[in-house]
PDB file of N, CA, C and O in Angstrom, chain B, residues numbered from 101:
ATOM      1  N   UNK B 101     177.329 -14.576 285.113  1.00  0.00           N
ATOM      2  CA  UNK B 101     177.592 -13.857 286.339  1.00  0.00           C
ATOM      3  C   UNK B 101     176.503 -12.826 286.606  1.00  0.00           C
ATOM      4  O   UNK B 101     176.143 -12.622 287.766  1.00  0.00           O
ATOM      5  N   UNK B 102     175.874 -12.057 285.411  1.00  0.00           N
ATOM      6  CA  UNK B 102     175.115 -11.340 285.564  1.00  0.00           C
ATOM      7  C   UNK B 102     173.710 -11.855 286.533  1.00  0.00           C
ATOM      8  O   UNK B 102     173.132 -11.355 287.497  1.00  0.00           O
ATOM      9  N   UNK B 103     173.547 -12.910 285.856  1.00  0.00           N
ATOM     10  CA  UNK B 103     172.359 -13.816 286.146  1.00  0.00           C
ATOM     11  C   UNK B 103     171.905 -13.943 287.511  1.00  0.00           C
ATOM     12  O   UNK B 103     170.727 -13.816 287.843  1.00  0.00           O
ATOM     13  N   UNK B 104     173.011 -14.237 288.419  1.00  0.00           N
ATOM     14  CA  UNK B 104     173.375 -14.898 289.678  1.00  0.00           C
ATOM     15  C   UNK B 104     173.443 -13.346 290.501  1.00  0.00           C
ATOM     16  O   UNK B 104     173.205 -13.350 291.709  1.00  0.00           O
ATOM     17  N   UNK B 105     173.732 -12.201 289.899  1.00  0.00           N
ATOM     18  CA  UNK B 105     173.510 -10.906 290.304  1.00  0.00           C
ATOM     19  C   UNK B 105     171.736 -10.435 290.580  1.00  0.00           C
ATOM     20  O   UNK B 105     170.977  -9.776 291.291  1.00  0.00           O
ATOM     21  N   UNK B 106     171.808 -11.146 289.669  1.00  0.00           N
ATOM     22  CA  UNK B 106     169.666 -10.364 289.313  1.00  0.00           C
ATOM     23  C   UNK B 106     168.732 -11.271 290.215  1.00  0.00           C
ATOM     24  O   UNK B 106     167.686 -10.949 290.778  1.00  0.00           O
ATOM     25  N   UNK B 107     169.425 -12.559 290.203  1.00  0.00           N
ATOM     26  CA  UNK B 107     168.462 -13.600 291.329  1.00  0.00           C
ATOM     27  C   UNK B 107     168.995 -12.954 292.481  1.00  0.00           C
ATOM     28  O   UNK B 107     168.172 -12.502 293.277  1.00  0.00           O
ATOM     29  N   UNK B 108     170.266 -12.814 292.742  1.00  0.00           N
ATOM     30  CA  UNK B 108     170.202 -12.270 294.418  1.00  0.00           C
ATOM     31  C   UNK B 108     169.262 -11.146 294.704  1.00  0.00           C
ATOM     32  O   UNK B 108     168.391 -11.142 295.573  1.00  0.00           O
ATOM     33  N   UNK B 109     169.534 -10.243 293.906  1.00  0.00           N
ATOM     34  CA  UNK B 109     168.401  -8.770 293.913  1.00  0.00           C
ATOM     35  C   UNK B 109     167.224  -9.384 294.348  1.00  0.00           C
ATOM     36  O   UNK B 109     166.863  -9.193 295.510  1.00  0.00           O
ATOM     37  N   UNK B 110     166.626 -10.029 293.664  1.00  0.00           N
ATOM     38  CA  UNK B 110     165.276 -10.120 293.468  1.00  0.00           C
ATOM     39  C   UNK B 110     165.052 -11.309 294.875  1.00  0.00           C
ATOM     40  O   UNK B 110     163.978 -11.446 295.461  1.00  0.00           O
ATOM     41  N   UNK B 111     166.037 -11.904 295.132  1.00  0.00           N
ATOM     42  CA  UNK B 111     165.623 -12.793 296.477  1.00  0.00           C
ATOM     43  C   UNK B 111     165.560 -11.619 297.752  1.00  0.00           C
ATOM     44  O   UNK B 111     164.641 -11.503 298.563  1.00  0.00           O
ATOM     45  N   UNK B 112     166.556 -10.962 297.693  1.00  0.00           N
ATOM     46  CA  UNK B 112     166.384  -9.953 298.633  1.00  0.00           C
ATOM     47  C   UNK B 112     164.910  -9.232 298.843  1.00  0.00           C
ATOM     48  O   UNK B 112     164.172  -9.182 299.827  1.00  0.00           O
ATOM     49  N   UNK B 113     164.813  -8.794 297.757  1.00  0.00           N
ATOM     50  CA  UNK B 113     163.366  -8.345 298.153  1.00  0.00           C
ATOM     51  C   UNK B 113     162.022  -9.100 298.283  1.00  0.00           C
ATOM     52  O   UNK B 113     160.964  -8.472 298.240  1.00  0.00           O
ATOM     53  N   UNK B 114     162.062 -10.759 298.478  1.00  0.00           N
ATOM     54  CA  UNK B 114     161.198 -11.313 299.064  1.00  0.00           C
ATOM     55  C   UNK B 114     160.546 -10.935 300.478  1.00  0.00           C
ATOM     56  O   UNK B 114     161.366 -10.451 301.259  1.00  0.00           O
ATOM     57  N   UNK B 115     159.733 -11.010 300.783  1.00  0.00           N
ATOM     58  CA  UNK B 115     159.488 -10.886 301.771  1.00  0.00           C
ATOM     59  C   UNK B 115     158.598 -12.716 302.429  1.00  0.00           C
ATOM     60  O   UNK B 115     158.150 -13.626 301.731  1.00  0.00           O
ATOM     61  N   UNK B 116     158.659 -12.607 303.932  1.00  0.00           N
ATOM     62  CA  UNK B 116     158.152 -14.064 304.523  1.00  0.00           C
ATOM     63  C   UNK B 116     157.338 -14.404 303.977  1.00  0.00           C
ATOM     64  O   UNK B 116     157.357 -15.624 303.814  1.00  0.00           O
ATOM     65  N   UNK B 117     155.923 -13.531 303.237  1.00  0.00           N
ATOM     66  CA  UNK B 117     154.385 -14.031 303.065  1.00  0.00           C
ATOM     67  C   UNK B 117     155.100 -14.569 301.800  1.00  0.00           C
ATOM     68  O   UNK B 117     154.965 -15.787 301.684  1.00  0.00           O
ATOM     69  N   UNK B 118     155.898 -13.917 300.725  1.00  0.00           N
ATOM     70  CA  UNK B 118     156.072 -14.249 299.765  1.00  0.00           C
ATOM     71  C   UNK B 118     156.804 -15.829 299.270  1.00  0.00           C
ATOM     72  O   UNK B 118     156.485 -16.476 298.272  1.00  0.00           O
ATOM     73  N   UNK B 119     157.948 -16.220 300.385  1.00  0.00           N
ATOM     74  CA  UNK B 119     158.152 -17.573 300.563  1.00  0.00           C
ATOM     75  C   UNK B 119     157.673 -18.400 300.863  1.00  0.00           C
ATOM     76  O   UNK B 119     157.906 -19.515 300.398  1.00  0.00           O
ATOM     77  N   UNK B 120     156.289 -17.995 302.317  1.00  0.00           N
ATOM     78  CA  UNK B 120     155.371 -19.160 302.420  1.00  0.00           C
ATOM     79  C   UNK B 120     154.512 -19.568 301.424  1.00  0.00           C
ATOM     80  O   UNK B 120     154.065 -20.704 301.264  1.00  0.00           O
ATOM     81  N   UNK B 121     154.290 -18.514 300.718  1.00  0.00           N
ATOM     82  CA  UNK B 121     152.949 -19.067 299.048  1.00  0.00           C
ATOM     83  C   UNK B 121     153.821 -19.829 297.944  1.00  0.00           C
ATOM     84  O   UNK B 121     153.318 -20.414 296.985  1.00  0.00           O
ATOM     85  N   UNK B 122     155.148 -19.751 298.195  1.00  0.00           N
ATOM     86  CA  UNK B 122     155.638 -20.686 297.573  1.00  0.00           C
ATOM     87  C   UNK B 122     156.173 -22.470 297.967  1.00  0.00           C
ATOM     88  O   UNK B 122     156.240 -23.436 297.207  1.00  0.00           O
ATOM     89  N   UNK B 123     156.503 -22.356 299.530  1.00  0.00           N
ATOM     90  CA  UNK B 123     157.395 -23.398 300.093  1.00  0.00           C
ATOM     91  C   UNK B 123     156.075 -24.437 300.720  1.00  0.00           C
ATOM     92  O   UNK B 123     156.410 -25.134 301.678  1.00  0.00           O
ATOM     93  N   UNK B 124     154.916 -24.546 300.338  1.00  0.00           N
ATOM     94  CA  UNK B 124     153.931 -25.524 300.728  1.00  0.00           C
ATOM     95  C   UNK B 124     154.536 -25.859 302.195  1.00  0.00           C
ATOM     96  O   UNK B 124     155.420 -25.175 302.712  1.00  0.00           O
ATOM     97  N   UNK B 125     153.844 -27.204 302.909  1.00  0.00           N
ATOM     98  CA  UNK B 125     153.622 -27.177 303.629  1.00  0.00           C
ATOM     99  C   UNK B 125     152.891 -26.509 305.118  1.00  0.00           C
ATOM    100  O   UNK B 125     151.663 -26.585 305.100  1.00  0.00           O
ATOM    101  N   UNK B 126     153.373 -25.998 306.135  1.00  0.00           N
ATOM    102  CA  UNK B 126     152.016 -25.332 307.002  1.00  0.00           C
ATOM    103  C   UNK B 126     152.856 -24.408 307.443  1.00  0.00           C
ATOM    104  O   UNK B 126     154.071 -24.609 307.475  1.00  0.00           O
ATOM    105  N   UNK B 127     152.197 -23.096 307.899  1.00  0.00           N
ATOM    106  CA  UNK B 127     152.529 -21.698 308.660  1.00  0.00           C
ATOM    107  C   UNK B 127     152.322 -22.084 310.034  1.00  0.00           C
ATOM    108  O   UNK B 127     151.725 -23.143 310.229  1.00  0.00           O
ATOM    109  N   UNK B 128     152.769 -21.307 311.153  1.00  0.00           N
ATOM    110  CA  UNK B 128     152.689 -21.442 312.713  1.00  0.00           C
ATOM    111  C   UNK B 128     151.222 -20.805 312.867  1.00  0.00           C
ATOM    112  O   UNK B 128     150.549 -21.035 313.871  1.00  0.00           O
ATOM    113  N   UNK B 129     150.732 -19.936 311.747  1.00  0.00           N
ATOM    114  CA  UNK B 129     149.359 -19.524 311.786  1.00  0.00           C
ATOM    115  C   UNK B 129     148.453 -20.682 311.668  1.00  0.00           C
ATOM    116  O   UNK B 129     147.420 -20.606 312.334  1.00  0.00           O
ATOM    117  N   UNK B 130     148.573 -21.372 311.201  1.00  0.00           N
ATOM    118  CA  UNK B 130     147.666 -22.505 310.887  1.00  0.00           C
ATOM    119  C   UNK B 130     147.863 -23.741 312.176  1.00  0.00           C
ATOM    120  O   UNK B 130     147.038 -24.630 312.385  1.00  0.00           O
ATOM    121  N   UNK B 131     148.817 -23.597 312.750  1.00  0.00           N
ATOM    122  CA  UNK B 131     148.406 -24.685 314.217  1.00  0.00           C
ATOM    123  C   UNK B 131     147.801 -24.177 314.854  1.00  0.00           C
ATOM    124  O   UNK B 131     147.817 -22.946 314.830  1.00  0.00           O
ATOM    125  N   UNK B 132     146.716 -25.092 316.008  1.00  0.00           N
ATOM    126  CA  UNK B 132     146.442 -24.996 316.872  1.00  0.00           C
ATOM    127  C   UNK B 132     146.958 -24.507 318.043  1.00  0.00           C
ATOM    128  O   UNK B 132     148.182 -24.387 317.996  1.00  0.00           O
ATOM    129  N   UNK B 133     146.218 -24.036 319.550  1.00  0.00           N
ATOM    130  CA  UNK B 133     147.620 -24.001 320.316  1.00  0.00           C
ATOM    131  C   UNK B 133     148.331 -25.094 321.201  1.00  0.00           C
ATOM    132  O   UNK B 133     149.335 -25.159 321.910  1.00  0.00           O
ATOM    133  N   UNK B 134     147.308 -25.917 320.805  1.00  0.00           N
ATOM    134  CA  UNK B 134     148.105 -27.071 321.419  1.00  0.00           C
ATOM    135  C   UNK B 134     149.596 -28.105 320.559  1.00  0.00           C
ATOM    136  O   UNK B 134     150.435 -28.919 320.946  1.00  0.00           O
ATOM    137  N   UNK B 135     149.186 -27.373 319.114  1.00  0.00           N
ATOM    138  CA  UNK B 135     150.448 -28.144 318.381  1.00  0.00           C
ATOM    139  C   UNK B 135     151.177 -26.905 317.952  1.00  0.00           C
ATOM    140  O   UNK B 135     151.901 -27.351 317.062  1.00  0.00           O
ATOM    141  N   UNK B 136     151.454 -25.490 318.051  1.00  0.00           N
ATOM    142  CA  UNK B 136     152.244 -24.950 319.043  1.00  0.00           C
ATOM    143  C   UNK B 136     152.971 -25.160 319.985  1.00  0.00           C
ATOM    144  O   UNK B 136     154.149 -24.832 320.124  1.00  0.00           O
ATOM    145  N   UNK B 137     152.347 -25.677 320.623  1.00  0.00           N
ATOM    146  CA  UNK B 137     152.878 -25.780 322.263  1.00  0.00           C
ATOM    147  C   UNK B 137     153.649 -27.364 322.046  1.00  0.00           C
ATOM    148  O   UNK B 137     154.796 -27.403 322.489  1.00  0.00           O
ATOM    149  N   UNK B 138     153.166 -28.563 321.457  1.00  0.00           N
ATOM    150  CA  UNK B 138     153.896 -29.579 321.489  1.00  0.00           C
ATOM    151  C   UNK B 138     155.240 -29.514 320.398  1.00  0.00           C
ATOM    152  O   UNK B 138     156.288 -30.157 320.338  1.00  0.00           O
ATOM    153  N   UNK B 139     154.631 -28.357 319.538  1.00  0.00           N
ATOM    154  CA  UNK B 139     155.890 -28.710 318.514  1.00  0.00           C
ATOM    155  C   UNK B 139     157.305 -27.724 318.950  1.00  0.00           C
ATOM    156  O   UNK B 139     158.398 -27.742 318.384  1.00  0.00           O
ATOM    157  N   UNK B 140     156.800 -26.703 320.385  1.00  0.00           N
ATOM    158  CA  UNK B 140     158.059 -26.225 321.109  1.00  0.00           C
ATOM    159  C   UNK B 140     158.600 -27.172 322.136  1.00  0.00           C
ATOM    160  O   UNK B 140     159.558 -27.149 322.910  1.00  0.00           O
ATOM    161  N   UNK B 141     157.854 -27.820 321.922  1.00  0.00           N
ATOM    162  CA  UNK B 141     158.207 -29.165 323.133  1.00  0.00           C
ATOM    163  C   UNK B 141     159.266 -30.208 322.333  1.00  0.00           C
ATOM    164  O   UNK B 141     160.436 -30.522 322.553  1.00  0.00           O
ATOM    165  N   UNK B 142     158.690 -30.433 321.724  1.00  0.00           N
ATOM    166  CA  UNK B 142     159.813 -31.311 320.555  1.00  0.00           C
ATOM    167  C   UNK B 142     161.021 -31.139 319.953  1.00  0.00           C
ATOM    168  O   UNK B 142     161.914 -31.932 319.654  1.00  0.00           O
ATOM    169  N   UNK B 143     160.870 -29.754 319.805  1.00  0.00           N
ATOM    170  CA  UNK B 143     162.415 -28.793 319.613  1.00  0.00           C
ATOM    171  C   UNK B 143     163.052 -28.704 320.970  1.00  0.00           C
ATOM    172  O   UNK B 143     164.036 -29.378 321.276  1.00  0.00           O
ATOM    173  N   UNK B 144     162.623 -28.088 321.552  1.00  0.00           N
ATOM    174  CA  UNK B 144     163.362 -28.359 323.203  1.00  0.00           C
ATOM    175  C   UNK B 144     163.991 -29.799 323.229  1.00  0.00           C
ATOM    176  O   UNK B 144     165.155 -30.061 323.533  1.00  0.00           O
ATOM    177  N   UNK B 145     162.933 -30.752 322.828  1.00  0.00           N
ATOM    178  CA  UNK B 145     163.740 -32.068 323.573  1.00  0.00           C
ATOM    179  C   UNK B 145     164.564 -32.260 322.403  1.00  0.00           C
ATOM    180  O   UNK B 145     165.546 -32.982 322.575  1.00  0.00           O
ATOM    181  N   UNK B 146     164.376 -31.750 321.187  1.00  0.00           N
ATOM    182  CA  UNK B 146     165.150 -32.672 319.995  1.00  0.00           C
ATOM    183  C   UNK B 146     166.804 -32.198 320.425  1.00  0.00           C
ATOM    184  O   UNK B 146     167.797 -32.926 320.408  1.00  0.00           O
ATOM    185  N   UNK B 147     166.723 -30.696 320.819  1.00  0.00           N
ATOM    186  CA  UNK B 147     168.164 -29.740 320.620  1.00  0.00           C
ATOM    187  C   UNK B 147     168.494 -30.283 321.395  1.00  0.00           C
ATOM    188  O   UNK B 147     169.681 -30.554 321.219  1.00  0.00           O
ATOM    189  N   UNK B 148     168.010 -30.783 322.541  1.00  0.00           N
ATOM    190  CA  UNK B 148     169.008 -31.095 323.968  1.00  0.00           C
ATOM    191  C   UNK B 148     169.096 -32.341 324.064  1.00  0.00           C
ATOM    192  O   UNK B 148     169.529 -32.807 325.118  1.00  0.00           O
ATOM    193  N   UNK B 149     168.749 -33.119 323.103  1.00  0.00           N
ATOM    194  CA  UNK B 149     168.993 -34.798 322.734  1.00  0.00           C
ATOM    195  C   UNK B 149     170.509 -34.484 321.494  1.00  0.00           C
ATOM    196  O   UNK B 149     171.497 -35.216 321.434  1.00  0.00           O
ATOM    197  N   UNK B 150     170.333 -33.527 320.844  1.00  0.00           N
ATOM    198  CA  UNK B 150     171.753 -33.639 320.230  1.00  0.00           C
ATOM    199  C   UNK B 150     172.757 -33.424 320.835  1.00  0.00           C
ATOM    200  O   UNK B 150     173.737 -34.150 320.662  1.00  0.00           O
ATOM    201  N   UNK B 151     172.787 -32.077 321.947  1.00  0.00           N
ATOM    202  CA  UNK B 151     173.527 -31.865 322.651  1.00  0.00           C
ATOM    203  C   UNK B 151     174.493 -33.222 323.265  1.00  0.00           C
ATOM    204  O   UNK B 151     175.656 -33.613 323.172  1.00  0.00           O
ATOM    205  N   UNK B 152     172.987 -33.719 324.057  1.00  0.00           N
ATOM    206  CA  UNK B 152     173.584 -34.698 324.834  1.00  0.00           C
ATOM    207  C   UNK B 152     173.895 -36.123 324.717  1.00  0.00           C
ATOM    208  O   UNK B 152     174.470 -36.895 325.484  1.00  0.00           O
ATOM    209  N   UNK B 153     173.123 -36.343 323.023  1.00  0.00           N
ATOM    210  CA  UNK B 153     173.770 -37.416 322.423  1.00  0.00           C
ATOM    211  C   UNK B 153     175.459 -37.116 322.291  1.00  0.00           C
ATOM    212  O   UNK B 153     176.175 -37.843 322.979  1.00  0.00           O
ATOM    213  N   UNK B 154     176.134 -36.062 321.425  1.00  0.00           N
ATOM    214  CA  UNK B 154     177.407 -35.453 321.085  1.00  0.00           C
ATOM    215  C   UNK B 154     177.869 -35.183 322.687  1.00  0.00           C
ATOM    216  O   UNK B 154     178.957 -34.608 322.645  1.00  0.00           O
ATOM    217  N   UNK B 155     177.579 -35.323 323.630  1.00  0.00           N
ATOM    218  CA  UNK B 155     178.344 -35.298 324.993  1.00  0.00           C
ATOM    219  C   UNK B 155     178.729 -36.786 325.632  1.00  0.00           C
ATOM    220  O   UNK B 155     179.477 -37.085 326.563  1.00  0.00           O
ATOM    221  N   UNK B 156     177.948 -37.555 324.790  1.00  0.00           N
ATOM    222  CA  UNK B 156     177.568 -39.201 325.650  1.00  0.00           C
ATOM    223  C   UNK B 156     176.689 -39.381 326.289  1.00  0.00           C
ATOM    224  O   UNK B 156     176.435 -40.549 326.584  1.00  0.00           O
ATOM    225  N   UNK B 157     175.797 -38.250 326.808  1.00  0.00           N
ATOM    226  CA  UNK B 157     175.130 -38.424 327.962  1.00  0.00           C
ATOM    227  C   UNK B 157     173.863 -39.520 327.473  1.00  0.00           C
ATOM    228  O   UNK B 157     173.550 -40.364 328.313  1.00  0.00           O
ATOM    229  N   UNK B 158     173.110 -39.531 326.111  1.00  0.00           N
ATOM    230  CA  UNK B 158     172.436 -40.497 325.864  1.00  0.00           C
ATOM    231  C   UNK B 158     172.710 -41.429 324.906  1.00  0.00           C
ATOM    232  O   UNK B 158     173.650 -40.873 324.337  1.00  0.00           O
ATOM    233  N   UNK B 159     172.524 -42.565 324.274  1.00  0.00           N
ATOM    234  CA  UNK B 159     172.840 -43.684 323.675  1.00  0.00           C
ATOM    235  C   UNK B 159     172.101 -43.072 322.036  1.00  0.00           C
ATOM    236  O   UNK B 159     171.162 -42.286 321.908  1.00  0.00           O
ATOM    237  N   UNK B 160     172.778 -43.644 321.127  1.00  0.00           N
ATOM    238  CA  UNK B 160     172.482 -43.476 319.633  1.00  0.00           C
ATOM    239  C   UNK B 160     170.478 -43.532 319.676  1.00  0.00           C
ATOM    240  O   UNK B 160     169.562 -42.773 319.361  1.00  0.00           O
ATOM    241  N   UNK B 161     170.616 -44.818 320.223  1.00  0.00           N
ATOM    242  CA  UNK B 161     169.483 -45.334 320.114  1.00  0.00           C
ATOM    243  C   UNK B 161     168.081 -44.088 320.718  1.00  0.00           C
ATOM    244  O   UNK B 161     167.075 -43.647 320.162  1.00  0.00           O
ATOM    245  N   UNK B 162     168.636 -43.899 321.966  1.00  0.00           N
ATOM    246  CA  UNK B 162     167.917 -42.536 322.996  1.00  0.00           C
ATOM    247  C   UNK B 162     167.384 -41.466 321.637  1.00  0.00           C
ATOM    248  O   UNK B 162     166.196 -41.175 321.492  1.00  0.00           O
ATOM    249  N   UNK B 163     168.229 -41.078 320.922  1.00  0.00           N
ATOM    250  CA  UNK B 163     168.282 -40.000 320.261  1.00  0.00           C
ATOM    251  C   UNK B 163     167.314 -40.655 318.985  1.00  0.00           C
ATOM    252  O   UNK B 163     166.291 -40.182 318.490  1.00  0.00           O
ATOM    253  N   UNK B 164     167.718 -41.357 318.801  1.00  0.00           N
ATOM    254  CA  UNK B 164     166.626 -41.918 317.326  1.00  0.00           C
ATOM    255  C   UNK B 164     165.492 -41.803 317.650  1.00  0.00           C
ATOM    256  O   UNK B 164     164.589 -41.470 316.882  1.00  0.00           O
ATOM    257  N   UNK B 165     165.340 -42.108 319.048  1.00  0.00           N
ATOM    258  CA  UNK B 165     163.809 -42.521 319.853  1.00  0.00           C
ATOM    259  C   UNK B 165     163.583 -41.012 319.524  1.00  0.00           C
ATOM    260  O   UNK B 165     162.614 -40.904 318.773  1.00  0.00           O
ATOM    261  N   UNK B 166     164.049 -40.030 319.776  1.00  0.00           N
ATOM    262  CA  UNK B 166     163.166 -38.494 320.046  1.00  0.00           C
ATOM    263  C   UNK B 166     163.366 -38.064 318.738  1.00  0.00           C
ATOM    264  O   UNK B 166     162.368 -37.515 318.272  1.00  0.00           O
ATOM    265  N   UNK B 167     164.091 -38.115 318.171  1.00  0.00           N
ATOM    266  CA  UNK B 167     163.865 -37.582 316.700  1.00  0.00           C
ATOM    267  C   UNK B 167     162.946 -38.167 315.893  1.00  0.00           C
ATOM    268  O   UNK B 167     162.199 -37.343 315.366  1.00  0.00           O
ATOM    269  N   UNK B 168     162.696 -39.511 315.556  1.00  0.00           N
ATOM    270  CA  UNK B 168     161.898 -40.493 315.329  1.00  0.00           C
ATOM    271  C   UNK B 168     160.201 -39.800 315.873  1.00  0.00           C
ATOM    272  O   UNK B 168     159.290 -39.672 315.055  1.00  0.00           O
ATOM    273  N   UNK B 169     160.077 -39.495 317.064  1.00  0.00           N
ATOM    274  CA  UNK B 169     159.248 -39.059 317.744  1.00  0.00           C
ATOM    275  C   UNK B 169     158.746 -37.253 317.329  1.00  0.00           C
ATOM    276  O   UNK B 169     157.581 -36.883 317.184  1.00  0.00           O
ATOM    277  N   UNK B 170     159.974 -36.379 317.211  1.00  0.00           N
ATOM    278  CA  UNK B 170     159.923 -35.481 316.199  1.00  0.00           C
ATOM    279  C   UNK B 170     159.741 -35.289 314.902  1.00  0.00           C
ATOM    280  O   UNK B 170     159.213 -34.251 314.504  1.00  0.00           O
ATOM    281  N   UNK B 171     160.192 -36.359 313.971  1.00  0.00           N
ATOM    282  CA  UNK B 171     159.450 -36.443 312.634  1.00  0.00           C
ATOM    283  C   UNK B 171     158.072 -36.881 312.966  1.00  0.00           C
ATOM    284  O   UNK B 171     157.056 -36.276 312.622  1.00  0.00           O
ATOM    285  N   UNK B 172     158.106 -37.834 313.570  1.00  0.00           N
ATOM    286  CA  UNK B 172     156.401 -38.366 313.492  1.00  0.00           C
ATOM    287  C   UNK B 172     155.649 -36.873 313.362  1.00  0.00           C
ATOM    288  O   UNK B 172     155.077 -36.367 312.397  1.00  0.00           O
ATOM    289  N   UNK B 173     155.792 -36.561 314.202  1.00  0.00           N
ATOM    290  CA  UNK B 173     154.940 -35.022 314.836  1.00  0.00           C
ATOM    291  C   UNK B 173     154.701 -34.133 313.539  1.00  0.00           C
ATOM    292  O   UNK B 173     153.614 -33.651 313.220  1.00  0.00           O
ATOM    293  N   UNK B 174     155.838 -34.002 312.876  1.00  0.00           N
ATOM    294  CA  UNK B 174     156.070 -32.954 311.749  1.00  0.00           C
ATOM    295  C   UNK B 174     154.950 -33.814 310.486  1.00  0.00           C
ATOM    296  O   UNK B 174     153.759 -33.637 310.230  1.00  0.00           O
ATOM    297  N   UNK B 175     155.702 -34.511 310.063  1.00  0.00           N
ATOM    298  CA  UNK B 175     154.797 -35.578 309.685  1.00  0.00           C
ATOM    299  C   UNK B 175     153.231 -35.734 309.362  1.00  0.00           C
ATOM    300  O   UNK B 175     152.763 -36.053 308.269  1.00  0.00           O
ATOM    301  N   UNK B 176     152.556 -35.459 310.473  1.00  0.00           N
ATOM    302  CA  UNK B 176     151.061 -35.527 310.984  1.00  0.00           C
ATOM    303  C   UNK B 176     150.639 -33.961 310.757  1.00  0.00           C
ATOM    304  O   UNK B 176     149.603 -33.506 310.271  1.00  0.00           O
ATOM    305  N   UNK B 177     151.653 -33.374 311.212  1.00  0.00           N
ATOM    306  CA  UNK B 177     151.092 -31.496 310.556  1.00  0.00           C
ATOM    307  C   UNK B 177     150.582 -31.646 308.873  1.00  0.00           C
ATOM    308  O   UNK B 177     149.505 -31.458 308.308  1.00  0.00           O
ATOM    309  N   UNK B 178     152.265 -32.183 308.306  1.00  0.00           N
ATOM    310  CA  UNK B 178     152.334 -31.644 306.877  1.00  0.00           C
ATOM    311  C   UNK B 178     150.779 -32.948 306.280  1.00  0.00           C
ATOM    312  O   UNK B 178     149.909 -32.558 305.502  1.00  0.00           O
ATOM    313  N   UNK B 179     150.791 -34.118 306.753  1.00  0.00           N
ATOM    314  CA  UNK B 179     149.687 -34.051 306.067  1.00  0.00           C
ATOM    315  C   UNK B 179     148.127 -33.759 306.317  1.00  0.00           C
ATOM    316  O   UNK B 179     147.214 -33.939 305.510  1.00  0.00           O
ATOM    317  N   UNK B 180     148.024 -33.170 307.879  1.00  0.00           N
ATOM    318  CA  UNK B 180     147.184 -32.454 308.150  1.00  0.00           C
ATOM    319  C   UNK B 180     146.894 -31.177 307.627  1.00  0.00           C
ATOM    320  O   UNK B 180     145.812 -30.623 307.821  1.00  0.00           O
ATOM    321  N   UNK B 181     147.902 -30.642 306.912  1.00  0.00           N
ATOM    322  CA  UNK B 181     147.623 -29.327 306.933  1.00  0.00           C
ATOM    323  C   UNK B 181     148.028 -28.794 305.107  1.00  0.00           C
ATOM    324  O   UNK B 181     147.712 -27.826 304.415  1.00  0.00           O
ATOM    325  N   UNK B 182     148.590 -29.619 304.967  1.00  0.00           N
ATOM    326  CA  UNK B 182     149.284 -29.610 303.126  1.00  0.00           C
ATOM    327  C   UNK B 182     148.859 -30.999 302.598  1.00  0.00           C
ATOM    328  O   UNK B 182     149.105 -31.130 301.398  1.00  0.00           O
ATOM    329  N   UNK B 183     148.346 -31.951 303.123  1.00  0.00           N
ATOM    330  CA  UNK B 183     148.027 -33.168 302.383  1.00  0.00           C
ATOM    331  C   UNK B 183     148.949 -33.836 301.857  1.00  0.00           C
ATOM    332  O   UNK B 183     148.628 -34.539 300.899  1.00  0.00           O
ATOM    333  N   UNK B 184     150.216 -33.836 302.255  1.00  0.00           N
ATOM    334  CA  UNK B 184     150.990 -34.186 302.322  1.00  0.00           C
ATOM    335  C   UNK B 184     151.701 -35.864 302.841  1.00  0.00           C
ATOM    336  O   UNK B 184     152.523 -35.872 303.758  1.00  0.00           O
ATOM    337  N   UNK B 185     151.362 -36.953 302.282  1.00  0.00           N
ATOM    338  CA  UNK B 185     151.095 -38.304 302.972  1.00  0.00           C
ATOM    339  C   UNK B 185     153.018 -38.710 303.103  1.00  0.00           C
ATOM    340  O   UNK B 185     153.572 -38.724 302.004  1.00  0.00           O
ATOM    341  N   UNK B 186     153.732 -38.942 304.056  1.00  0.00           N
ATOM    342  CA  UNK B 186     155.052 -38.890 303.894  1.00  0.00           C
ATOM    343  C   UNK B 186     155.051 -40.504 304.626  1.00  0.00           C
ATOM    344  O   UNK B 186     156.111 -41.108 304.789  1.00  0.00           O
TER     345      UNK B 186
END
């Protein structure tokens, strides 16, 4: 119990720089602004493809298409930017 006391402490006082030197992959510092700008584009469409998959408004398939289309994207960062071949 103690244990699980001393890791919380010590997670608390992480700070962001300190998780990114650990969690590999890429920072928003390291895109461009054009993959910036597409990867707010992709979140926009991904959130409002769940939405409207879970409403009916688009087909299973609709939604695979943009998520499918959203990993790709992520995808092409991490091994652009972490070497990362997925």
């Amino acid at each position: 119990m103690e244990d699980k006391k001393y890791y919380k402490d010590e997670l608390k006082k992480l700070g962001i720089e300190d998780l990114e030197s650990v969690a590999g992959g890429y920072t928003m510092e390291q895109l461009t602004e054009e993959e910036i700008k597409r990867s707010h584009e992709l979140d926009v469409k991904w959130k409002k493809a769940v939405s409207d998959c879970m409403a009916g408004k688009i087909s299973d398939d609709e939604y695979d298409a943009i998520t499918n289309e959203y990993k790709a994207f992520i995808s092409m960062l991490l091994k652009k930017y972490d070497g990362i071949d997925n």
